[in-house]
C-alpha angles and dihedrals in degrees: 000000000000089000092062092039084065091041093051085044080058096062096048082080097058121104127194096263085052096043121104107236120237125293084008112141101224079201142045127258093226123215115303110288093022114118089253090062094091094042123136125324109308098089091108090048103059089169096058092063112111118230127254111292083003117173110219106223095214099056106013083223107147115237118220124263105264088226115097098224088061089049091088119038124210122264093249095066099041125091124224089279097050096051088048083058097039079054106046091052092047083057103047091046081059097049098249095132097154092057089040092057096050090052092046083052089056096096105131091075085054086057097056090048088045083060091054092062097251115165094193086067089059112126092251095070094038080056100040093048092059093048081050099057089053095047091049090048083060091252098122101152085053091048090065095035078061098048095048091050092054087052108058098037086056092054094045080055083051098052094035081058089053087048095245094145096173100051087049097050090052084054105044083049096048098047096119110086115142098200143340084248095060088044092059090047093052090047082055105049089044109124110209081242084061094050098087110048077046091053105113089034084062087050096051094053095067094071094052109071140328090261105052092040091063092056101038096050085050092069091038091058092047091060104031090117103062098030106036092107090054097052095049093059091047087059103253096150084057099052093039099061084045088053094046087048098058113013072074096182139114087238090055089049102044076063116037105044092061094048084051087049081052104053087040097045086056094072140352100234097062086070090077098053090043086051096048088054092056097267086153087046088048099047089038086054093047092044099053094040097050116042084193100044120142115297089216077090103076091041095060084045095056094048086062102052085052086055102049089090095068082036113033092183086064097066079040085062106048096041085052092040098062100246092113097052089041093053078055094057088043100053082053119119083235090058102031096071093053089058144067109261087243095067085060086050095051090034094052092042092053084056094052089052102041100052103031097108093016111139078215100114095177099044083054097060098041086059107052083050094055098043085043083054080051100046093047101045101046108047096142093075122071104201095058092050087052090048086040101056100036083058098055094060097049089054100046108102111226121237119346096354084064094067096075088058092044092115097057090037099060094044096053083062107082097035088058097046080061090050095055096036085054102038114012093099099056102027117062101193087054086050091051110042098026085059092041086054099043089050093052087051080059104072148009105050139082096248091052104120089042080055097045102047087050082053100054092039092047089057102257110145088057082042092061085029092060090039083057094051095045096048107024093162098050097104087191090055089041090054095045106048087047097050078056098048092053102043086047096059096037093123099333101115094192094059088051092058097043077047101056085039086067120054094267094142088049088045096043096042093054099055086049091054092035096041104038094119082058109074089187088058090048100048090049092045102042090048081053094055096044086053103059096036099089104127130041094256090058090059088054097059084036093063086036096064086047092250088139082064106049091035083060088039091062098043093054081052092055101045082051097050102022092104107038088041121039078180088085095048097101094035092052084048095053084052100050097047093039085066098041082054095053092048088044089058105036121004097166090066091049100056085060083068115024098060091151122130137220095271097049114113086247096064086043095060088048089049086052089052098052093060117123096250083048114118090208105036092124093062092043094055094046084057093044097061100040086052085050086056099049085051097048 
């Protein structure tokens, strides 16, 4: 036990750039058969064994020869540290321990060659000449027993420094580990009604290997529902991001991002404290180092930016951190084709979210022309025209604000009539936010008409026609077709009759009768209707389609729901104008189908709508007259 007390005072004296990272051997494993070939805790994982005189790239720290005659170097090349540790080895493999600790305690004199810059005084080497002795003293179990224990109780120091209390507290508990070996059969033998007394012993094995921290995060993640609360407080966010850090591998991060989602995904609070320990610096690193990392990433990523609304400092963070520029490179014709199509989509959806209400006018830009390039350019994948689309209307400004994006706006018009045209009728995201788009490029700007007449001539009222007909109870596909269909035909007499070709009074009528408990769906489809019925003929398709009945049907909605709801003013308001039109235009077809007398619920509500308090009382009057003179 004395023996551990000097070694922990030892490491009193490391500092982070001395420290070995986690999961790093301080010395070589050696060829098979050589003492090092047991030691510590890599002997499942062949590949991860440094060659012989290896510089590790994290930590620049030089790995001993695997040979045994360069294990020791001769005195001439070591410095005063060196020689106190040489010593102090020599000592303990003759069984003189009490000498040997005494010389292991002498670590004052490895802080003063620390100042001097030695390399040869780093912690690896204070912490690879103690698992030595005991190799060389033919202990070699205990040499890695050693090892582990050091480890772990370095990186509990490390966390207690950054404060993480928590994650300290589960590593100084759980330093104890015999082997690595012993560690893998426990994880074995564990029972899911074990997993949670085991719980912080789980947590503390991430920080451990590669190896350990891939089964031990797989048992995490299987029971991250009901546990979530109890690995938290034993500081698994803390020793995640470390492990991440430095178990710096694909397969590392194949299994621990989707342990982190899970832990996010359990409760929202839990974001801000991932945030405030560099989540957005540790996705950005994996991203960037692995083109095929975990596309749980970007899913965790995008969780944040939707709720950045609720956390502005969130989309700040990932606009400083980089992940915004990098979801730019990404989205590049140069990138695109080194990665899975599904990386675009994510990519081009984190941007949607994260600048939507961004005050960055140029970013913005930048953006919609990039995601236009991408919408143009892969029109083959269905799932990037969907991201692409519904990103673009998030990132159109509405009314003047929308002149400064005007260039990539118009230019996204014809590559998602295409898409719509192509895929409105099988994807439902594309049918909802490609119509959605193309309605908003219909109003509301100053290059509308040159908009609108691309629209028509690029086929896009049988475009939103075909989308109604695929998905009749989407009330959002339904809107938003018929808010095209209307502002299409407002005064352009050749998209009326493209319209009334095909099939626009059936369409049209069918949204109003499917849709009557949605006042956004009337109002668009009764516009629609009003529109297009400009001759007598028209009214006639118009009440043969049973457009008269579901216009009625509407305005006794709104009469019921006007009050309680202002949302169905300017529904209640279409309706009533779509049937004084009708009457306007032919009134002897219409007394065919409304046979309904004064004293029918229709001609109440109307009544009810006429009243003085009433916002639409001037539509209801005109109806009601023209309604008295039908009857008389």
């Amino acid at each position: 036990s004395s023996f551990f007390v000097l070694v922990l005072r030892a490491m009193s004296f490391s500092d982070d750039n001395s420290s070995p990272r986690m999961g790093e051997d301080p010395v070589d494993d050696g060829p098979e058969g050589s003492p090092g070939d047991d030691f510590p805790g890599c002997r499942s994982d062949p590949s991860s064994r440094p060659t012989s005189a290896a510089r590790r790239p994290e930590t620049g720290a030089i790995v001993a020869s695997s040979s045994s005659s360069s294990a020791v170097r001769s005195k001439t090349e070591l410095s005063v540290a060196g020689k106190m540790w040489a010593e102090g080895r020599s000592c303990f493999a003759s069984g003189k321990y009490e000498e040997a600790e005494c010389i292991f305690g002498r670590v004052s004199e490895l802080a003063e060659a620390r100042k001097t810059g030695d390399s040869t005084a780093a912690w690896t080497q204070v912490l690879g000449g103690l698992a030595q002795a005991y190799v060389d003293a033919g202990n070699r179990w205990k040499a890695e027993r050693l090892f582990l224990q050091m480890l772990i109780w370095n990186e509990g120091t490390e966390q207690y420094k950054a404060a993480h209390f928590e994650a300290a507290q589960t590593l100084f508990d759980y330093s104890w580990m015999e082997s690595v070996d012993w560690a893998m059969n426990e994880l074995r033998s564990l029972s899911d009604a074990d997993v949670e007394a085991k719980c912080p012993m789980l947590v503390a094995l991430l920080c451990v290997n590669e190896q350990l921290a891939v089964a031990s995060s797989s048992i995490l993640r299987a029971h991250v529902g009901r546990l979530w609360e109890r690995m938290v407080n034993a500081g698994v966010l803390e020793i995640l991001f470390k492990a991440l850090e430095t178990h710096a591998s694909l397969l590392s991060a194949q299994a621990l991002w989707p342990l982190i989602k899970g832990i996010l995904s359990a409760d929202s609070s839990v974001l801000q404290r991932a945030l405030s320990l560099g989540l957005v610096s540790a996705a950005l690193s994996t991203l960037t180092r692995f083109p095929d990392a975990p596309q749980v990433i970007w899913l965790i990523l995008i969780a944040v930016a939707k709720g950045s609304k609720r956390r502005p400092r969130a989309a700040a963070q990932l606009v400083e951190g980089g992940v915004v520029q990098y979801a730019l490179q990404i989205t590049g014709a140069d990138q695109r084709i080194r990665r899975p199509a599904v990386v675009t989509q994510y990519a081009i959806r984190l941007l949607g979210v994260t600048l939507e209400d961004t005050q960055d006018d140029p970013l913005r830009l930048q953006a919609m022309c990039a995601i236009v390039d991408v919408l143009s350019a892969e029109v083959a994948v269905a799932e990037i025209q969907a991201a692409a689309l519904g990103a673009l209307l998030v990132l159109s400004p509405r009314g003047q604000a929308l002149e400064g994006f005007l260039e990539p706006f118009i230019a996204a018009v014809p590559p998602a009539c295409a898409a719509l045209f192509t895929y409105g009728a099988e994807h439902q995201r594309i049918a909802s936010s490609g119509a959605a788009f193309i309605w908003r490029a219909t109003v509301d700007h100053t290059e509308e008409d040159l908009a609108c007449k691309a629209i028509v001539e690029l086929n896009g009222l049988q475009s939103c026609l075909n989308c109604m007909a695929a998905w009749p109870g989407h009330s959002g596909v339904m809107r938003h077709c018929c808010g095209v269909l209307r502002n299409l035909t407002c005064g352009r007499d050749t998209a009326k009759t493209l319209l009334v070709k095909g099939g626009g009074f059936a369409a049209l009528g069918e949204a109003l009768k499917g849709h009557l408990r949605d006042p956004l769906v009337v109002e668009q489809a009764c516009a629609g209707l009003q529109h297009i019925m400009d001759t007598p003929h028209r009214v006639c398709t118009f009440l043969r389609v049973g457009g008269a009945e579901a216009s009625l049907d509407a305005i006794k909605a709104g009469s019921d729901r006007l009050a309680a709801a202002p949302v169905w003013e300017e529904a209640t308001r279409m309706a009533l104008r779509v049937l004084t039109t009708a009457l306007e235009f032919n009134p002897r077809a219409c007394r065919g189908v409304i046979r309904q007398g004064p004293d029918h619920s229709c001609m109440r509500a109307v009544d009810a709508l006429c009243l003085p308090k009433s916002r639409v009382r001037n539509e209801a009057l005109s109806l009601k007259e023209a309604l008295n003179m039908l009857w008389n």
